[in-house]
C-alpha positions in Angstrom: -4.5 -27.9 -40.0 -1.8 -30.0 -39.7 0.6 -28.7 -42.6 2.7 -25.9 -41.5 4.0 -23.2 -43.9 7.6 -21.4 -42.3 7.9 -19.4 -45.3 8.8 -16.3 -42.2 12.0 -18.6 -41.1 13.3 -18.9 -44.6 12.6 -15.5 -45.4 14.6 -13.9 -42.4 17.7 -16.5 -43.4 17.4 -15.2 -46.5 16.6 -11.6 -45.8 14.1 -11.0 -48.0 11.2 -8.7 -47.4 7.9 -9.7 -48.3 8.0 -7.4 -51.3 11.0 -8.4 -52.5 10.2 -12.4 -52.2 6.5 -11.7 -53.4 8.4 -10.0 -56.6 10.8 -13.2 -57.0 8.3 -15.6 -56.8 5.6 -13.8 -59.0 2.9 -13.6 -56.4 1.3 -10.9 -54.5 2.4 -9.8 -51.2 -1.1 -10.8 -49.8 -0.5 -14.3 -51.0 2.8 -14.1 -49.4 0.9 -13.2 -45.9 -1.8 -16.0 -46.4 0.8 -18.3 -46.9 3.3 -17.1 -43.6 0.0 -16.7 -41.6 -1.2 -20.1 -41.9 -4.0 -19.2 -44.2 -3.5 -21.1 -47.2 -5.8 -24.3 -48.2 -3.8 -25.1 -51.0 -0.6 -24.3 -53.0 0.5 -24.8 -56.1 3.7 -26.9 -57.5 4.2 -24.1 -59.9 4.5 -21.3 -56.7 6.3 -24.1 -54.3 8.3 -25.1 -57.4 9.3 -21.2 -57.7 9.5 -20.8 -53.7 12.0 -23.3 -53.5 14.2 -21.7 -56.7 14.3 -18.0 -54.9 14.9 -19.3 -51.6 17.3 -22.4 -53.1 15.9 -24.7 -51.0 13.7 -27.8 -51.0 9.6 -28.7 -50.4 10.6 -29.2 -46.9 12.3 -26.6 -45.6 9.2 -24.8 -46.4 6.4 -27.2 -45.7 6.1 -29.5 -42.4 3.6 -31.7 -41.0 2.7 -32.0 -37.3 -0.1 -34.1 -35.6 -3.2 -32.5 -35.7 -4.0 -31.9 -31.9 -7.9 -33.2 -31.9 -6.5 -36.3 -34.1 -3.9 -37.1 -31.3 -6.6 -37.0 -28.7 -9.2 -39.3 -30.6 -6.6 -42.0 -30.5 -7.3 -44.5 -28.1 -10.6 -43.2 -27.3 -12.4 -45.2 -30.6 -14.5 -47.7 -29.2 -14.3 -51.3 -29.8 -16.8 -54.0 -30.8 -16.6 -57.5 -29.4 -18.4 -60.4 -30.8 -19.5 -63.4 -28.6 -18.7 -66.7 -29.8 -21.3 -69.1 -29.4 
């Protein structure tokens, strides 16, 4: 997947055990490891909205995107029709 989740960086600026942030938020601590491990399919605004109030910081600094490795190799290779005029 191309979304990245580093939940684990803003949790060791912060501090916080996984306990303790799983408390804060009102999740479980397994949640908590799907979500730093990379696991998660979905999340909702309600838990990013409360992620972002215990850590104090924005969608962001929690959540990045980076080019999904087979899409970057597809590119270029797509092949192309030509048409004849005539």
């Amino acid at each position: 997947m191309a979304i990245v989740v580093d939940l684990d960086v803003q949790l060791a600026r912060h501090r916080l055990s996984v306990g303790e942030f799983a408390a804060a938020v009102g999740i479980t601590p397994a949640n908590v490891a799907v979500l730093k491990n990379g696991r998660a399919r979905a999340v909702r605004f309600s838990t990013l909205d409360a992620i972002c109030r215990v850590l104090g910081c924005q969608p962001g600094d929690v959540l990045r995107w980076v080019p999904d490795e087979d899409a970057e190799n597809a590119e270029g290779t797509e092949d192309t029709e030509e048409t004849e005029d005539g």
